[in-house]
C-alpha positions as CSV (number, residue, x, y, z in Angstrom):
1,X,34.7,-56.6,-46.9
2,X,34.8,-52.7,-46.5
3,X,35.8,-51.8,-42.9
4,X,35.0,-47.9,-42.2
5,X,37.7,-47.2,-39.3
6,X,36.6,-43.1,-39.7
7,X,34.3,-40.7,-39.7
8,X,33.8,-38.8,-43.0
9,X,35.3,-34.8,-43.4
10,X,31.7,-33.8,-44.1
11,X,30.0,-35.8,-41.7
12,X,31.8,-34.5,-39.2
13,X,31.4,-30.4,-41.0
14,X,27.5,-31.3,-40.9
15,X,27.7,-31.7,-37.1
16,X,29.5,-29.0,-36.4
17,X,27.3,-27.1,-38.4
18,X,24.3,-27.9,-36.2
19,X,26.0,-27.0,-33.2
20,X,25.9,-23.8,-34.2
21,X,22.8,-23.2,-35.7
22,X,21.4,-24.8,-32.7
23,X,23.4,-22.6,-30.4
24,X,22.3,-19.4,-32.3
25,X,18.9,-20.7,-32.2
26,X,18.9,-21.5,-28.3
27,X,20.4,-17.7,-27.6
28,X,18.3,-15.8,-30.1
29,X,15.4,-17.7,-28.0
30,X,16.4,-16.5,-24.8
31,X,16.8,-12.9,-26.0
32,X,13.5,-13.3,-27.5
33,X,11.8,-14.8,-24.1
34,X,13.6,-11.7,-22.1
35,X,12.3,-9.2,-24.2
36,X,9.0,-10.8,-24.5
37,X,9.1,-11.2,-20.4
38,X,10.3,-7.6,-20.4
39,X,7.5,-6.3,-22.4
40,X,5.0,-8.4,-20.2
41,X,6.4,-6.8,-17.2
42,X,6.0,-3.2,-18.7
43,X,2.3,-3.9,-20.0
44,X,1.8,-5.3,-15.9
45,X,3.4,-2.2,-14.4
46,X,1.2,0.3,-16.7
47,X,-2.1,-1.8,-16.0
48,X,-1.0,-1.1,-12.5
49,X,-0.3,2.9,-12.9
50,X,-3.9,2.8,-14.8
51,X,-5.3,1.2,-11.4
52,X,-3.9,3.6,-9.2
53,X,-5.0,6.2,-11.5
54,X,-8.9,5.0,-11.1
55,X,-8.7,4.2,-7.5
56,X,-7.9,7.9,-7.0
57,X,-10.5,9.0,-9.1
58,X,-13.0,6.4,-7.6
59,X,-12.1,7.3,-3.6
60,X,-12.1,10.9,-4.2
61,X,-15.6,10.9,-6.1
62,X,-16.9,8.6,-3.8
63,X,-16.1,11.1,-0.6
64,X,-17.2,14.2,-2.4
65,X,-20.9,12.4,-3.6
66,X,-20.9,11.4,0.0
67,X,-21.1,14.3,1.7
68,X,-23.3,16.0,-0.9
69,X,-25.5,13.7,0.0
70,X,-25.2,13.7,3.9
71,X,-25.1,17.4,3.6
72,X,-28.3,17.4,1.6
73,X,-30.2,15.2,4.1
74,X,-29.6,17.0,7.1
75,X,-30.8,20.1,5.0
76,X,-33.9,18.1,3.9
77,X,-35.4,16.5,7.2
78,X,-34.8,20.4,8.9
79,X,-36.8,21.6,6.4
80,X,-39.3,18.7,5.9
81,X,-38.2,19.0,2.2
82,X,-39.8,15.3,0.6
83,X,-38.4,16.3,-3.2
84,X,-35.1,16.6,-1.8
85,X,-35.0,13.5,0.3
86,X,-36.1,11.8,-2.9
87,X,-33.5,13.1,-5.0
88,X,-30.6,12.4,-2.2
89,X,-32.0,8.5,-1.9
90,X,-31.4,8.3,-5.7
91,X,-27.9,9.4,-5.7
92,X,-26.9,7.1,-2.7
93,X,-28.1,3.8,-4.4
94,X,-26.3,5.0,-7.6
95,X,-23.2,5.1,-5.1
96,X,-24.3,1.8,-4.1
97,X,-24.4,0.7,-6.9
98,X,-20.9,2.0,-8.0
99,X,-19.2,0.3,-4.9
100,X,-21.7,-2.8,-5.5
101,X,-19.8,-2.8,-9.2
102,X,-16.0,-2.2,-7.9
103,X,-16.7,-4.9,-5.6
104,X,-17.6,-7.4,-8.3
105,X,-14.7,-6.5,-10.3
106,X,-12.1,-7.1,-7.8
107,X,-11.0,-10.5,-8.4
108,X,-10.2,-9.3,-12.1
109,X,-8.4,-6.4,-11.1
110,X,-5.7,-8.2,-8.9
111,X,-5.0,-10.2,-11.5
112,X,-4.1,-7.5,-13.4
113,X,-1.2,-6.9,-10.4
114,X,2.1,-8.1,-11.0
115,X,2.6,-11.5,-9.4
116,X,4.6,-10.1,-6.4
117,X,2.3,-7.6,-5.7
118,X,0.5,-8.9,-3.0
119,X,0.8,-6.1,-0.4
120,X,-0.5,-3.7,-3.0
121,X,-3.3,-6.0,-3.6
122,X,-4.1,-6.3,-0.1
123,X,-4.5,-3.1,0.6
124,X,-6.8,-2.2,-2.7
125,X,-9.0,-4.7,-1.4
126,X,-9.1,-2.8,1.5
127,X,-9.9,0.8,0.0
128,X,-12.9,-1.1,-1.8
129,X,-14.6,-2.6,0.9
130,X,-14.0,0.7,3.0
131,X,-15.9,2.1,0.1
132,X,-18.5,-0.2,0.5
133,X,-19.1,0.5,4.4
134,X,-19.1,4.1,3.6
135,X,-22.2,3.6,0.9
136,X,-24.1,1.2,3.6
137,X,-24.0,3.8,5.9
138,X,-24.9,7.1,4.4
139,X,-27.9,4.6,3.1
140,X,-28.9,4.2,6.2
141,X,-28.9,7.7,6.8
142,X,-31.0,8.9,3.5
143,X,-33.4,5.8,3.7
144,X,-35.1,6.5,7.5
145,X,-35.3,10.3,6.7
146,X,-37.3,10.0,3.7
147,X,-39.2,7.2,5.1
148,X,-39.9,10.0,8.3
149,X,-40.6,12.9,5.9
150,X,-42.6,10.6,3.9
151,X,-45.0,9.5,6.7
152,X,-45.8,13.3,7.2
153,X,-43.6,12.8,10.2
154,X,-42.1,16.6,11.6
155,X,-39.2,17.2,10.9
156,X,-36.4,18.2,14.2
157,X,-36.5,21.1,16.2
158,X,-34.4,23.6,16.7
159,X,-31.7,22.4,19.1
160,X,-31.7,19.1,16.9
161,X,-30.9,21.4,13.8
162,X,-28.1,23.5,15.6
163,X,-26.5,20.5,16.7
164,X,-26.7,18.6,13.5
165,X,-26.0,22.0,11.5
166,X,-22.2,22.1,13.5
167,X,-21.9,18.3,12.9
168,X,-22.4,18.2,9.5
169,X,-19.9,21.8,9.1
170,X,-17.4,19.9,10.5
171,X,-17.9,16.6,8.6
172,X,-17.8,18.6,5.4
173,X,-14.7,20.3,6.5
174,X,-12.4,17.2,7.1
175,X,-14.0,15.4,4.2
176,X,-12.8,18.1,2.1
177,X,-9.2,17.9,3.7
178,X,-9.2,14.7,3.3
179,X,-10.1,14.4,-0.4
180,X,-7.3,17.0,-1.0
181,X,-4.7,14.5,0.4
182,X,-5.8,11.8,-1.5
183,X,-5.9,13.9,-4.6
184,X,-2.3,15.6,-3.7
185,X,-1.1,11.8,-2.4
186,X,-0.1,13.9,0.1
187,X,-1.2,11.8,3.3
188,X,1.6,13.4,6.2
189,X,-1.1,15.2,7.8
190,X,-3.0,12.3,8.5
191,X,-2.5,12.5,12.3
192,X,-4.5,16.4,12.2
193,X,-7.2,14.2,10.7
194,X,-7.4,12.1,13.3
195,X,-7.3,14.7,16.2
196,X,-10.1,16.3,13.7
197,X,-12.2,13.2,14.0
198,X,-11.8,12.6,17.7
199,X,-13.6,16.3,18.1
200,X,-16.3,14.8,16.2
201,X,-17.1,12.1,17.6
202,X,-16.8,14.2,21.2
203,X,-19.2,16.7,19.4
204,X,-21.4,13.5,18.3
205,X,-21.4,12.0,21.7
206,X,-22.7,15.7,23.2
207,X,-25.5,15.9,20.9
208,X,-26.4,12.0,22.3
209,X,-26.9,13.4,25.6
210,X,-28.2,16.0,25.0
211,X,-31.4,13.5,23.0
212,X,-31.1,11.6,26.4
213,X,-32.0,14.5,28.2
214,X,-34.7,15.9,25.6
215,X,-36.2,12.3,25.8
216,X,-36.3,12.3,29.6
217,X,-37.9,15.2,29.7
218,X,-40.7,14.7,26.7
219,X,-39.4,17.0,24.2
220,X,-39.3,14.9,21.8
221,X,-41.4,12.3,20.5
222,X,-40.5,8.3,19.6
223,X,-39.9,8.8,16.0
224,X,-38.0,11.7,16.1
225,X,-36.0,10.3,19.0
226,X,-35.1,7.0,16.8
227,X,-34.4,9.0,13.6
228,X,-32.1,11.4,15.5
229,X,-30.1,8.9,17.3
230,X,-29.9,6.8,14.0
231,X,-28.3,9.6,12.1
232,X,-25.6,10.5,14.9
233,X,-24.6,6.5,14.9
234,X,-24.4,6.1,11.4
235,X,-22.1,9.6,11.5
236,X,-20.2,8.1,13.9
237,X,-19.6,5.0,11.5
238,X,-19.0,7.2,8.3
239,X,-16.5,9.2,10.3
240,X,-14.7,5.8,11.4
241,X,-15.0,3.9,7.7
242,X,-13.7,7.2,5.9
243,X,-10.7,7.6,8.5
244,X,-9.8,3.4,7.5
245,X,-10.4,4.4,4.0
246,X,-7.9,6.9,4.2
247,X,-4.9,4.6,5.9
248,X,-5.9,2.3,3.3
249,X,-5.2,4.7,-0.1
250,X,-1.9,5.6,1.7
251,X,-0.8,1.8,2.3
252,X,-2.2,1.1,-1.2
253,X,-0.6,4.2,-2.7
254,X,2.5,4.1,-0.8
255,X,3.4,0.4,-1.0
256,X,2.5,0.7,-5.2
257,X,5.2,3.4,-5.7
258,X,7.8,1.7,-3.1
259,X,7.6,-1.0,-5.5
């Protein structure tokens, strides 16, 4: 009988010989599963640059359709102008429609966010559902005007017009300082803009009392009383939905690039 008391040379060559292979193997896998994590991580971070990119783009047309459109209504219940009233309705429920979309889409855009950006997602859900407020309301400016106009209702009179004339002057003038922030990213003068929307809402509250006193004294009749009011509170709430909006793009801007 044959005792074997050793291991053989080459058995012991072909196990040292798998050891390395094996090693090389195991380290040319983790080189591969960094750079194929690295790559993932780059791919992530310019999804997210490409989501900034249209959440400027999207804010910024959103607050210049919407005071086209609030503009344009003011314009067209002074004037008792039906074709224009029309035209403005149309445009809003496209911008409904637009913030109805960015809505649905949201759960598939976070997850386009890298997995520890969870302030920065937090804060673009914000922007959209600011958006959102902002198209209910000017909706609820456009829809009773037409529906006034429409019913061969009159139009307001002239202290109505003068007072929604400087509202609407100075609405358009702190949306368009406000778009050029968020354009510029730019958002240190943010506490102007809100000194600029206190005067509003003071100037807002004026014309209120002064539809108080027009109703108390029977200048005005029911409908025009209702439709007036109606488009000083829904101001008021466009005015306080645009000023979140704006906190919200800096936070979302802000906390994207500090990451």
């Amino acid at each position: 009988m044959i005792i074997i008391t050793g291991v053989p040379d080459y058995f012991m060559l072909l196990c040292c010989g798998y050891k390395v292979i094996l090693k090389s193997h195991l380290h040319h896998k983790k080189d591969y599963d960094a750079k194929h994590k690295g790559q993932e991580l780059d791919e992530m971070a310019y999804e997210e640059l490409n989501i900034v990119r249209k959440c400027i783009k999207d804010v910024r047309e959103m607050l210049q359709n919407s005071i086209e459109i609030y503009s344009q209504t003011i314009q067209g219940v002074s004037l008792e102008d039906r074709k224009l009233l029309k035209k403005v309705n149309v445009r809003v429920d496209e911008l409904n429609t637009e913030a109805k979309k960015l809505k649905q889409n949201l759960t598939s855009t976070l997850l386009k966010f890298k997995a520890d950006s969870i302030e920065t997602g937090h804060f673009y859900v914000q922007v959209i559902d600011y958006l959102r407020e902002l198209a209910h309301s000017l909706s609820f400016v456009t829809g009773p005007s037409l529906q006034h106009i429409d019913n061969n209702h009159k139009g307001f009179n002239k202290a109505q017009q003068l007072e929604l004339k400087e509202i609407n002057i100075k609405v358009s003038n702190l949306f368009d300082k406000i778009i050029k922030m968020i354009s510029d990213n730019d958002f240190t003068d943010i506490p102007t803009i809100i000194l600029a929307q206190q005067d509003l809402l003071e100037s807002i509250n004026a014309a209120r009392k002064n539809q108080v006193k027009r109703i108390k004294s029977n200048e005005t009749g029911t409908r025009n009383s209702v439709l007036f009011l109606g488009i000083l509170n829904e101001s008021k709430n466009m005015l306080l939905q645009t000023i979140n909006l704006l906190k919200a793009q800096r936070d979302f801007i802000l906390n994207n690039y500090d990451e």
